[in-house]
N, C-alpha and C positions, 0 to 999 in steps of 0.2 A: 068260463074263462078260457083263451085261445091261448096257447104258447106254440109261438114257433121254434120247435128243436131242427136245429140241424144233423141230418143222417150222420151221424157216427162211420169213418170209414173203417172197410174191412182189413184185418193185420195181414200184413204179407207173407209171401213164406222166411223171412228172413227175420221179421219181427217173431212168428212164432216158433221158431225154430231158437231164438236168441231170447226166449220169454218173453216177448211181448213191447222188448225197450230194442229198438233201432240203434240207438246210441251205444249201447252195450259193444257193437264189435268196435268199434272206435276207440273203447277205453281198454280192449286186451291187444292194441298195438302200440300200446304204451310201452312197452318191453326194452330191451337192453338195444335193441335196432330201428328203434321206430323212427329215425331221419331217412333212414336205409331200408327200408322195412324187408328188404329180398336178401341183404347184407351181412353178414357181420363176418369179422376173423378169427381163424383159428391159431391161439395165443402157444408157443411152445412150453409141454407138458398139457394140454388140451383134451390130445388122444394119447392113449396106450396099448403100444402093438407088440403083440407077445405069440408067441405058439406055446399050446397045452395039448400036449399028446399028441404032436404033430400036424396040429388043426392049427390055423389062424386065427388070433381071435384079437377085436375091434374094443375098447374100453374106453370111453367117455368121460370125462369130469363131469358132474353135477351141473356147471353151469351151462356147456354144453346141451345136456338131456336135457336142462329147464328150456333152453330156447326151443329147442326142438319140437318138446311137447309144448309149449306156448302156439306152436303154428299149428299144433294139429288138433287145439281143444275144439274146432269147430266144423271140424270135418265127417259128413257124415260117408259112410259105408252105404255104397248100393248094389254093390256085388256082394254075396255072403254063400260060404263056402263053393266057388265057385257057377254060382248062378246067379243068373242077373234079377233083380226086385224089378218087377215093373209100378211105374209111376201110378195105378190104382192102387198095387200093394202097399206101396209107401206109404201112400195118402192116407189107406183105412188104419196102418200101424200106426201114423202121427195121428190120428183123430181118436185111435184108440186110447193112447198115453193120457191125453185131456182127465 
């Protein structure tokens, strides 16, 4: 009995990088700016700026740090402690994780 399958394509790197579902970055710009996606304002009481032993120091609301980290769940690192990864090294660490 003959069955024609069709080749199965290969995931991208963006698919494997995002687990395997494409769709997936699409549903984490769901977020509090996704008409604006580059967008959003900072609401008074947002930030809090204070000196502590004569240093400057930067203090975020909660909702703030959520958006923040919302933009960077998908960013990877290719410099690490100041050296650059090169693009075999990558590739063997992402093949290794498998």
């Amino acid at each position: 009995m003959a069955v024609d399958h069709e080749p199965q394509p290969s995931m991208t790197w963006k698919e494997r990088l995002l687990g395997g579902h494409g769709a997936a970055f699409e549903s984490v710009r769901d977020g509090p700016f996704a008409d604006n996606e580059n967008e959003f304002e900072l609401l008074e009481g947002d930030v809090n700026m204070s000196i502590i032993d004569g240093i400057p120091a930067i203090d975020f609301l909660d909702r703030v740090k959520e958006i923040l980290f919302k933009e960077m769940e998908l960013t990877i690192i290719v410099k690490l402690l100041g050296q650059n990864i090169g693009y075999n090294a990558l590739h063997n660490r992402i093949l290794f994780l498998k």
